[in-house]
C-alpha positions in Angstrom: -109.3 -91.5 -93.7 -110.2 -94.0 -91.2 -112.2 -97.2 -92.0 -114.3 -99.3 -89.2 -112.8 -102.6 -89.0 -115.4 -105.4 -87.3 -114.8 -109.0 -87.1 -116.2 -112.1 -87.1 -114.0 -114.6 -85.9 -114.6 -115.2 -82.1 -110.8 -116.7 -81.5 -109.9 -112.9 -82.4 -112.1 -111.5 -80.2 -111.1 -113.7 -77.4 -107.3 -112.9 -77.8 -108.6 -109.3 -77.5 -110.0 -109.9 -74.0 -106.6 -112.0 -72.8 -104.6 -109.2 -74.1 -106.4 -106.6 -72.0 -106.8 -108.9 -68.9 -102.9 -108.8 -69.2 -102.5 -105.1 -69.2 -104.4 -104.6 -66.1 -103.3 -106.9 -64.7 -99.7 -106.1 -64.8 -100.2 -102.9 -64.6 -102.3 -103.3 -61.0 -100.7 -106.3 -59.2 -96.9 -106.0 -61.0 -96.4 -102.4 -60.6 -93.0 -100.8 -59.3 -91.9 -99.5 -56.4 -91.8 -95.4 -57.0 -88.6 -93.8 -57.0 -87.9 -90.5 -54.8 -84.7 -88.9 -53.6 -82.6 -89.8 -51.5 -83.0 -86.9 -49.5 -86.8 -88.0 -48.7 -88.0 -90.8 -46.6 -91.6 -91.9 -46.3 -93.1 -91.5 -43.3 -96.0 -93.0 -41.2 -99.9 -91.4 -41.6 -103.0 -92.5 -40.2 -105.4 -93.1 -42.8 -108.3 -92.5 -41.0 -107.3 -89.0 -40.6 -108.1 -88.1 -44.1 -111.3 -87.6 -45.5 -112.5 -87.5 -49.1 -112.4 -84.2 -50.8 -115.8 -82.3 -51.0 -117.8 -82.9 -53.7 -119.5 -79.6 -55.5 -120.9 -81.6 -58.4 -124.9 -80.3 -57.4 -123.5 -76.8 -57.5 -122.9 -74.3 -60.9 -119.8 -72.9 -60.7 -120.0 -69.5 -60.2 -116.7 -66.9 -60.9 -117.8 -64.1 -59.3 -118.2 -66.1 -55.8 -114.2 -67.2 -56.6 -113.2 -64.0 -56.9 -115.0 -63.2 -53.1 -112.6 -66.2 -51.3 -110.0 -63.8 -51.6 -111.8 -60.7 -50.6 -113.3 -59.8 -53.6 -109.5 -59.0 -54.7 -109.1 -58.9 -59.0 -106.3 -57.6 -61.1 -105.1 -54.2 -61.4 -103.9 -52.6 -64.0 -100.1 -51.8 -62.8 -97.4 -49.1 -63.3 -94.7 -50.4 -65.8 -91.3 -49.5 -66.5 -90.8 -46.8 -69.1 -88.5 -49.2 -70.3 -88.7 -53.1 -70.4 -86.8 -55.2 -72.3 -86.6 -58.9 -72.4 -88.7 -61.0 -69.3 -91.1 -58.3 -68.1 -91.1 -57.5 -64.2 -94.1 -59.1 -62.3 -95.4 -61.3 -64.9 -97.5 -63.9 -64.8 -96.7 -67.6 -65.9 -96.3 -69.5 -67.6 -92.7 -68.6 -68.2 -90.5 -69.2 -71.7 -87.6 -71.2 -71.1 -84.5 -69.9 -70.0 -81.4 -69.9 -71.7 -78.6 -72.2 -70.3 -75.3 -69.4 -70.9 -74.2 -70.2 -67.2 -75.3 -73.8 -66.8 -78.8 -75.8 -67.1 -79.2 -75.6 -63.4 -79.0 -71.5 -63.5 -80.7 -70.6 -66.1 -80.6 -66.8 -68.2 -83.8 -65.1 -68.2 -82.5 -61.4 -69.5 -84.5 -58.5 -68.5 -83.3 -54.5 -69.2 -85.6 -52.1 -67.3 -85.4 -48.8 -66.5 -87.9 -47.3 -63.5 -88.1 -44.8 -61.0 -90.3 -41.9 -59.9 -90.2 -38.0 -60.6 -90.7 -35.7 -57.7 -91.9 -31.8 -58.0 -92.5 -29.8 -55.2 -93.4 -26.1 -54.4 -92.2 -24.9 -50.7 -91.8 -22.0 -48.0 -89.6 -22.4 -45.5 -88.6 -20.0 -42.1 -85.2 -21.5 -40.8 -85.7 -18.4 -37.9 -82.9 -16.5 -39.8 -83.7 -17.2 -43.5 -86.7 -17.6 -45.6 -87.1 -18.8 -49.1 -89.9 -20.1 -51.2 -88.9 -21.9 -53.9 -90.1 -25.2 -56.2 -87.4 -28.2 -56.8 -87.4 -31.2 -59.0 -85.4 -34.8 -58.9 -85.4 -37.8 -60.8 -84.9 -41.5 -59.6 -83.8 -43.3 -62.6 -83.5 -46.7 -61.5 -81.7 -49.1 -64.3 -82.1 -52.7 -63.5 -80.3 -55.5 -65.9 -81.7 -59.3 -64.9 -79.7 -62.2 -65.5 -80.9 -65.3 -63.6 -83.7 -65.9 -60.9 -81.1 -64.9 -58.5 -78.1 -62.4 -59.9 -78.7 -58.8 -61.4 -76.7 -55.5 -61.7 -78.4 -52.5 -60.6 -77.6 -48.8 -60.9 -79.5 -45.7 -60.2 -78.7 -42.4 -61.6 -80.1 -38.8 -60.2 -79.8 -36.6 -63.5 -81.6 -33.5 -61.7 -79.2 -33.2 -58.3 -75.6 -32.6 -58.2 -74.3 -33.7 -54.8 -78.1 -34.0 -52.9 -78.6 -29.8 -54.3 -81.6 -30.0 -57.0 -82.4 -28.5 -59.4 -84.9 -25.5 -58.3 -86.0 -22.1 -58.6 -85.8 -19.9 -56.2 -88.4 -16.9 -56.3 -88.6 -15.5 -52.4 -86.9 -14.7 -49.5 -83.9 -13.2 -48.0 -81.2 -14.8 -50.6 -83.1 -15.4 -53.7 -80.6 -16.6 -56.2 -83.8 -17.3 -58.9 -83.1 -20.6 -61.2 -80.4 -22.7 -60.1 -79.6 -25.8 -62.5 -78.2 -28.7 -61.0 -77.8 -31.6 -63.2 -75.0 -34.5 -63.5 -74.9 -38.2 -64.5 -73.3 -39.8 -61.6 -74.1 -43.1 -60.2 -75.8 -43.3 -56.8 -75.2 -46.9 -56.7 -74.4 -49.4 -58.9 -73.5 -53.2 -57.8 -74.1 -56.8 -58.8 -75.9 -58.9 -56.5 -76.0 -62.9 -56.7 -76.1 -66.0 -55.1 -73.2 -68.3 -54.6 -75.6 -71.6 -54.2 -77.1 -70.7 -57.8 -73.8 -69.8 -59.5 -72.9 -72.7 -58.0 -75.7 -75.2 -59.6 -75.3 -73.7 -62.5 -71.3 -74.4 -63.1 -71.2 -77.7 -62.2 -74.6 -79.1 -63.0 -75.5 -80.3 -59.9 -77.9 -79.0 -57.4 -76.4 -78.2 -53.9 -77.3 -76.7 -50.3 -75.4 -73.6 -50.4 -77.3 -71.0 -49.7 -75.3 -67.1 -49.8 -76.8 -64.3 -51.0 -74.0 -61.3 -51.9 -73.2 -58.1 -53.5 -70.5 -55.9 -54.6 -69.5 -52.5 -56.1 -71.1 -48.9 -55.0 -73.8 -51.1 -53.1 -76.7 -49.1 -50.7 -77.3 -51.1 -47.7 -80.1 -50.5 -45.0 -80.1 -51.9 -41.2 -82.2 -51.1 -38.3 -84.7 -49.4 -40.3 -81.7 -46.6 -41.3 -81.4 -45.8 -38.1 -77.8 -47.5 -37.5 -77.1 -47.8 -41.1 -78.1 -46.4 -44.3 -75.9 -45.8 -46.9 -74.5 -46.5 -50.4 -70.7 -46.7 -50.0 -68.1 -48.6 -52.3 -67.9 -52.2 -51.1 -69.7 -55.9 -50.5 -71.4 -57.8 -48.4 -72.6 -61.7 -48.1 -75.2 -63.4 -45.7 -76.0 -66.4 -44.2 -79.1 -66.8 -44.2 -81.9 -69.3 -43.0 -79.9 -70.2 -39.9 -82.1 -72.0 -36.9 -81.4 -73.5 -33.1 -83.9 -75.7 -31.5 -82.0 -75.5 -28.3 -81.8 -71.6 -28.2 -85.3 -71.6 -29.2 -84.4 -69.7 -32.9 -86.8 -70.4 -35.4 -84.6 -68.0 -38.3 -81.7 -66.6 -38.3 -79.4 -64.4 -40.8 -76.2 -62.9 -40.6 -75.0 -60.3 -42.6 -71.1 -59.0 -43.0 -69.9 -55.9 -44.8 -67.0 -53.8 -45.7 -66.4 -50.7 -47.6 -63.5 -48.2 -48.5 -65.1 -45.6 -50.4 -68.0 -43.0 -50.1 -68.7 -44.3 -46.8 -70.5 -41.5 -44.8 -71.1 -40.5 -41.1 -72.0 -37.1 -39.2 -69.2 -37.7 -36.8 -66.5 -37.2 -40.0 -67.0 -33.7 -41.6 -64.1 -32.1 -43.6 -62.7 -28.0 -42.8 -65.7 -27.3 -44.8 -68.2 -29.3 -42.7 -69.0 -31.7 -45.6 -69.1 -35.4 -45.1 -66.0 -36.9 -45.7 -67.0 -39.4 -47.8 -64.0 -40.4 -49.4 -61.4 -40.7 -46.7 -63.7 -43.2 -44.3 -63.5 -47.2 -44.0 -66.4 -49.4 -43.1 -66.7 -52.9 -41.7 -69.2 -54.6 -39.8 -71.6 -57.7 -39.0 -75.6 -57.5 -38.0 -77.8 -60.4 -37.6 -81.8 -60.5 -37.6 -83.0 -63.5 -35.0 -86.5 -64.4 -34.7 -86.7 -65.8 -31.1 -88.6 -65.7 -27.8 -92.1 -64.7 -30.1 -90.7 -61.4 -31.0 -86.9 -60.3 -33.0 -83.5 -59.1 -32.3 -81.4 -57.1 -34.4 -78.0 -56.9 -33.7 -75.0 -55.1 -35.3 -71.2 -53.8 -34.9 -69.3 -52.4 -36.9 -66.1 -49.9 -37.5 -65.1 -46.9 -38.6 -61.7 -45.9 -39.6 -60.9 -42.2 -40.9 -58.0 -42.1 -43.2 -55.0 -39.6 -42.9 -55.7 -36.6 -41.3 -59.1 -37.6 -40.1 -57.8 -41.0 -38.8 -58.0 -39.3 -35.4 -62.3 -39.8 -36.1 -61.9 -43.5 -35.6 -64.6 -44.9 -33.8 -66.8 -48.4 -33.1 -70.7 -48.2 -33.6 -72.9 -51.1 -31.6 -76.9 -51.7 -31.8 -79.1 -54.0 -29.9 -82.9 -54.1 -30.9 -86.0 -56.4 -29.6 -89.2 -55.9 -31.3 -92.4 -57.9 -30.2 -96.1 -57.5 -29.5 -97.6 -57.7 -26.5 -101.3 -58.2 -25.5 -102.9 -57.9 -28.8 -103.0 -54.0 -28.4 -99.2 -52.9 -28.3 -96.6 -53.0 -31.0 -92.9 -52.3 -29.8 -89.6 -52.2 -31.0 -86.7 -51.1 -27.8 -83.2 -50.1 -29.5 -80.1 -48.9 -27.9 -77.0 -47.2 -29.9 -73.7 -46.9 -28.5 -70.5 -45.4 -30.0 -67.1 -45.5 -28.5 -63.8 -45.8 -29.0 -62.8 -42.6 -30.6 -59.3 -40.9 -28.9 -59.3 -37.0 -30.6 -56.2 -35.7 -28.2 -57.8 -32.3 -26.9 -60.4 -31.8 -29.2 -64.4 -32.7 -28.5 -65.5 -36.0 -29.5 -67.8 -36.3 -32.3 -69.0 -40.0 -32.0 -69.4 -40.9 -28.0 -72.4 -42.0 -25.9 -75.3 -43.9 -25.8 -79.3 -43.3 -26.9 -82.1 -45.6 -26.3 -85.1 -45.3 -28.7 -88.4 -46.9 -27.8 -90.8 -47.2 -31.0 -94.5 -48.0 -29.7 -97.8 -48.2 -31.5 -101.2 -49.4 -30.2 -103.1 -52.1 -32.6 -106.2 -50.8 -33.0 -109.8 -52.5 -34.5 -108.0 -51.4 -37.8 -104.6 -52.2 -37.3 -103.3 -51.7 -40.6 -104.8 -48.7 -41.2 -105.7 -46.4 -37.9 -102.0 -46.5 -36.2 -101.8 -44.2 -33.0 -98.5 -43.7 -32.1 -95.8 -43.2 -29.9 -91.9 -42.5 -30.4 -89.4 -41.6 -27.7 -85.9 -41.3 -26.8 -82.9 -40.9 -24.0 -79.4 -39.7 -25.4 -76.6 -39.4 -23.5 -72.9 -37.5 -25.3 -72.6 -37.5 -29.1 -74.0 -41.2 -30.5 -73.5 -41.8 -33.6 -75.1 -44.3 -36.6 -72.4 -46.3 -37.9 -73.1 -45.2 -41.6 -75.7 -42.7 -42.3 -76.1 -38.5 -43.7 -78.4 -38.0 -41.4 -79.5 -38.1 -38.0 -80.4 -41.1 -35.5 -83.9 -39.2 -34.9 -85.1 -39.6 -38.5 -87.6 -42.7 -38.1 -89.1 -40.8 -34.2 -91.7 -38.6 -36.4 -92.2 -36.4 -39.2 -91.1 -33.6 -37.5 -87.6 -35.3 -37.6 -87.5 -35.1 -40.9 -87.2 -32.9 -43.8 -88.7 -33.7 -47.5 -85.1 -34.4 -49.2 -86.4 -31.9 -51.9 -87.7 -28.3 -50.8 -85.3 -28.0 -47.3 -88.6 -28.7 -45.0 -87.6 -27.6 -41.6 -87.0 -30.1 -39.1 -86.4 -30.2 -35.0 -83.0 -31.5 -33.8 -82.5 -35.0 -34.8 -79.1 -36.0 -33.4 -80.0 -37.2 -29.9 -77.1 -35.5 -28.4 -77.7 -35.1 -24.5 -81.3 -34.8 -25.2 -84.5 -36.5 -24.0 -88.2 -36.2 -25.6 -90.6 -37.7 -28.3 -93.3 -37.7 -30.8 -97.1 -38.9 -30.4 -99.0 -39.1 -33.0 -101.7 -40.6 -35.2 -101.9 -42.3 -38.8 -104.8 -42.7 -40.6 -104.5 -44.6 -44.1 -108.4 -44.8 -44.8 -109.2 -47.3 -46.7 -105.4 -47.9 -48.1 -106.4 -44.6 -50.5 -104.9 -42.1 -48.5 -103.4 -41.0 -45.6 -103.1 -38.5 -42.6 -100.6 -37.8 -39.9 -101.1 -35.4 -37.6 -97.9 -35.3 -34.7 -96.9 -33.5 -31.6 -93.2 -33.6 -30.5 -90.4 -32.4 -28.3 -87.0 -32.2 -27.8 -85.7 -31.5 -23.9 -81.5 -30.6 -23.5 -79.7 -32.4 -21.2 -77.0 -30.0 -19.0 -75.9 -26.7 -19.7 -77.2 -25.2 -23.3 -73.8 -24.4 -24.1 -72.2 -28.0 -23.9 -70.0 -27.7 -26.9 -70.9 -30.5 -29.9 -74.5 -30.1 -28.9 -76.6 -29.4 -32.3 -79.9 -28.3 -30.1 -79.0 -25.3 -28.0 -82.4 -25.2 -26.5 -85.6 -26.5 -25.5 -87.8 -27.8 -28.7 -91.9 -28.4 -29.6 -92.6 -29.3 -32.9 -96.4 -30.0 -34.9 -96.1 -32.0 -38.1 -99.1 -32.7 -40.7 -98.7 -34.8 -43.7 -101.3 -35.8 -46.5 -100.9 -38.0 -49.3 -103.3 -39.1 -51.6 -103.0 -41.2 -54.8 -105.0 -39.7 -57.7 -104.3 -42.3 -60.6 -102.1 -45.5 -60.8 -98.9 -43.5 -61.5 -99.5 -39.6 -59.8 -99.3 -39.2 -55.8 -99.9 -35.7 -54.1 -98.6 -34.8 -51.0 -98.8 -31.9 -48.5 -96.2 -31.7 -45.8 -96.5 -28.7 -42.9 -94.7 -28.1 -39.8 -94.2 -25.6 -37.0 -91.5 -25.5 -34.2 -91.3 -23.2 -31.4 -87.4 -23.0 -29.6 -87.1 -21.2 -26.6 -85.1 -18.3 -26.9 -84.4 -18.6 -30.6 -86.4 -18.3 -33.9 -89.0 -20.4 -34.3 -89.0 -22.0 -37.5 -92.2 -23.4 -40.2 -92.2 -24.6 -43.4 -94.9 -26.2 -45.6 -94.4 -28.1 -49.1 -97.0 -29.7 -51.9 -95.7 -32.4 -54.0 -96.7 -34.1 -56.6 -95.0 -37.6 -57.5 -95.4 -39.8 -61.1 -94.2 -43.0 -60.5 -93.3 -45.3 -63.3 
């Protein structure tokens, strides 16, 4: 219970007021100097140039008009994992408090989560000299364990596929082998990625500068937008990251280097079957991103070295990039490939040559959103991507590439002593679907016969794609395609998807 308590004694009152005097003063004209680190220094302002914060105290506040400063934007229900256990993915604060198992300075916040997406998708393809219809399925399972703010393992497993075949039924065309199951638990990847900085903090209890991001074990790494390197091989790599030079004008810089000795794979080493070779090939290599002179390079070089009997494959893989825009109106990114330093004693080469690429798109009154576009290319002998299962011509248009589910046709995506390109136009609407519509060729260089040529002949392609999300977690997509090769088969294909994502 609490009482009122008044006096009447004016000496008591007075030692009130002395007592209170005392406080502010002390606390106003004795106060101490603040403390900061000693990493931080105080440094001269000019008073005058700040004002007093405005003042909304004649307005109501109003939540709707919040929610319009940042474009009307709310929250959105979002896909989650089918599985999540421990700290949820994307979630909000405030947070719990972690526990210290590696140190105070690194804390554990565990997280088990399993996500991915689930692909279906009924085709009908004309190669020239085979058609099929058919409908195929695969599975992404994703399996993602969190440990810190910064280290993780991460796997993802393909139960559908057994080595990139799916598991589909056939029912038309000229070898229709009907239901075909194809299922197996391997890992696609699976690695731990950290930081040595963190790990760092978090053994010894104090913070510290370092600053290297890492990774190790079957680890899938990209570079040059997959066009010098995609792949999951058997491995590690470490950056350096946040670099800068005043004098050389580099506002950021990161470099990146890599090695691997397993399930490294590359067009240029194919065994007496013509698979990849994936487990008799060596990796190692460094690439650095530079942002400079109002644009970026991208840089990289690396090696390749064949084992045993395909030792005689050895060869050396180099990319330059620039990308910057220009004008307001024109987006461009300018890469050249080489590969050298293969020696096969009387056989043909499989990784020689050079290609320049040239990537261009025009920025439009809606430039994320209406993209016209314009890909082309020069390649000269056999260049190769340093690390990839596919061709350097994958990213120049759709008609480049096939579906990685139903077999969609595609036009010759090597580059080898060829010339040509692919214009074209995206549409993404209102960020609620989209539309490409393309037109593309592929022009030989010398005589059609050149041996280690993939495309024998001259090539026109037109590619149509349309995607459109119907709910938070299902995607539908059409792909179609038509290319006509002089004095061969033409070939067509056309596919409908449907996607869950969760």
């Amino acid at each position: 219970m609490l009482t009122k308590y008044k006096s009447t004694n004016p000496f008591y009152s007075l030692i009130c007021i002395l007592c209170l005097f005392f406080l502010w003063s002390n606390t106003t004209f004795s106060a101490e100097k603040p403390t900061m680190s000693p990493n931080a220094k105080p440094v001269e302002y000019d008073a005058d140039s700040f004002k007093p914060d405005p003042s909304y105290k004649d307005k109501k506040y109003d939540a709707l008009k919040q929610i319009e400063i940042y474009g009307g934007k709310s929250r959105f229900d979002e896909v989650r994992p089918i599985l999540e256990l421990g700290r949820p993915i994307y979630l909000e604060g405030p947070f719990k408090k972690g526990i210290n198992l590696f140190g105070r300075k690194n804390p554990m916040y565990p997280g088990f989560h399993v996500y991915g997406d689930w692909r279906t998708a009924v085709g009908f393809n004309d190669n020239g000299n085979n058609e099929n219809g058919l409908i195929a399925t695969r599975l992404n399972l994703d399996i993602d364990f969190r440990l810190t703010g910064t280290e993780r393992i991460h796997a993802l497993v393909q139960p559908l596929d057994n080595d990139g075949v799916f598991t589909r039924n056939e029912f038309s065309g000229d070898n229709d082998q009907g239901f075909d199951r194809n299922t197996d638990l391997n890992l696609e990847t699976l690695f731990f990625e950290g930081d040595v900085g963190a790990i760092a903090a978090g053994i010894t209890d104090e913070y510290n500068s370092i600053d290297m991001p890492f990774t190790f074990g079957l680890v899938p790494l990209l570079f040059q937008n997959g066009i010098w390197f995609e792949d999951a091989f058997t491995g590690g790599a470490f950056t350096i990251p946040a670099l800068s030079s005043p004098s050389l004008a580099i506002s950021n810089m990161d470099i990146t280097f890599f090695g691997g000795f397993d399930k490294v794979t590359t067009p240029a080493i194919r065994d007496a079957q013509g698979e990849l070779a994936d487990d008799s090939v060596d990796l190692f290599g460094i690439t650095t991103w530079i942002e400079s002179n109002e644009g970026y390079w991208e840089a990289g070089l690396g090696r390749i070295d064949g084992d045993g009997e395909f030792s005689e494959f050895s060869y050396n893989s180099a990319m330059l990039a620039f990308t910057k825009r220009y004008g307001g109106w024109l987006s461009n990114s300018i890469r050249g490939l080489a590969s050298f330093g293969q020696d096969r004693t009387d056989q043909q080469q499989t990784a020689d040559g050079f290609i320049l690429l040239a990537e261009n798109s025009l920025i439009t009154s809606k430039p994320s959103t209406f993209v016209p576009y314009g890909n082309f290319w020069v390649g000269f002998d056999r260049p190769q991507p340093l690390a990839d299962a596919t061709g350097i011509l994958k990213n120049t248009g759709i008609t480049f590439e096939t579906n990685g589910l139903t077999g969609l046709p595609k036009l010759d995506d090597t580059g080898h002593d060829t010339f040509g390109g692919a214009i074209g136009i995206q549409n993404l609407f209102n960020l609620d679907q989209q539309i490409v519509l393309e037109l593309s060729t592929v022009q030989i260089m010398g005589d059609a016969g050149d041996l280690g040529r993939a495309a024998t002949n001259d090539q026109y392609g037109i590619g149509l794609r349309y995607q459109l999300p119907i709910s938070k977690s299902w995607i539908i997509r059409a792909d179609a395609m038509v290319g006509f090769l002089d004095d061969a088969d033409d070939i067509a294909g056309v596919s409908f998807e449907m996607r869950y994502k969760f």
